[in-house]
N, C-alpha and C positions, 0 to 999 in steps of 0.2 A: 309372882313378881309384881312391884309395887311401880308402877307407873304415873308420869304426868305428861301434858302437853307440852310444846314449846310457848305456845299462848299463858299456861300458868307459870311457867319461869318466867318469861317477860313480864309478867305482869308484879309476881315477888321481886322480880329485879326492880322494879320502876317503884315498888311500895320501900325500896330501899332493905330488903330482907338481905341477910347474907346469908350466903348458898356457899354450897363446898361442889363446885362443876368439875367434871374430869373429861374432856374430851379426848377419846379415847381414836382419833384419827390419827391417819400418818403426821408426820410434820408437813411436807408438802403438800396436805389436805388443807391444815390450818393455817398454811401460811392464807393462803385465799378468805379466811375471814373463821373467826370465832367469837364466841360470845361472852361477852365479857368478863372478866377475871374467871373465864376457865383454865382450869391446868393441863397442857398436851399430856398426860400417858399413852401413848401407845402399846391400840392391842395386846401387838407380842410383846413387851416389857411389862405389863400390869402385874406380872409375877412375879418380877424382881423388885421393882418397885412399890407393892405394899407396905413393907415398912415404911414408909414417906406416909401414910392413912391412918389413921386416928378410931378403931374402932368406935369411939364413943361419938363419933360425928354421924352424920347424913352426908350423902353423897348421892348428885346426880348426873350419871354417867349421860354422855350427849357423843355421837357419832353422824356416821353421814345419812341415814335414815331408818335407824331405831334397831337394825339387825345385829352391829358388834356391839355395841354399847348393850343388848340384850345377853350377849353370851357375856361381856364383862360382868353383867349384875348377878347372874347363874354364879359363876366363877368365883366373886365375892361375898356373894352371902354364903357360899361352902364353907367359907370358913372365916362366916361371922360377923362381916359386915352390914349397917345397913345401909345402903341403896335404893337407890330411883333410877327406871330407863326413861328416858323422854325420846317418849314414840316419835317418829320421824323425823327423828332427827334436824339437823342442818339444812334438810330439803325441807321441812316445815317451818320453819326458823324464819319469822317478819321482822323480827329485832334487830338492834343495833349489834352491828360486829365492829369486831376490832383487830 
């Protein structure tokens, strides 16, 4: 499983890189703050909602601290995506929320 920090997305965010984020928490998680232009999929929907994902992209899944967003990335690369977990999450996260 291919991982990054939340320190190396902040910092491609701030070099102005564009990412394809999916935080992958409840909605009532993100209402409380997410990081910028991530997309809420939720956990138990990341199955229905695949088709909305682009094989040919990168994606990096972000949660509350690095555990679901790990079973999303298991989940996705089964079948073919490629993905990032950004270890710890939301509780590692110094950056700008929104």
């Amino acid at each position: 499983m291919k991982e990054i920090t939340p320190k190396e997305v902040e910092n491609l965010l701030n070099e102005n890189k564009s990412l394809n984020l999916i935080d992958v928490r409840e909605a009532e998680e993100v209402r409380e703050g997410k990081v910028p232009t991530a997309v809420n999929i939720p956990l138990g929907l990341l199955e229905f909602r695949m088709s909305e994902l682009d094989k040919k992209k990168e994606y990096i899944l972000v949660c509350r601290s690095g555990g679901r967003s790990g079973r999303a990335v298991q989940f996705l690369e089964s079948y073919g995506f490629n993905v990032i977990n950004m270890t710890g999450g939301m509780l590692s996260w110094e950056g700008q929320t929104v």
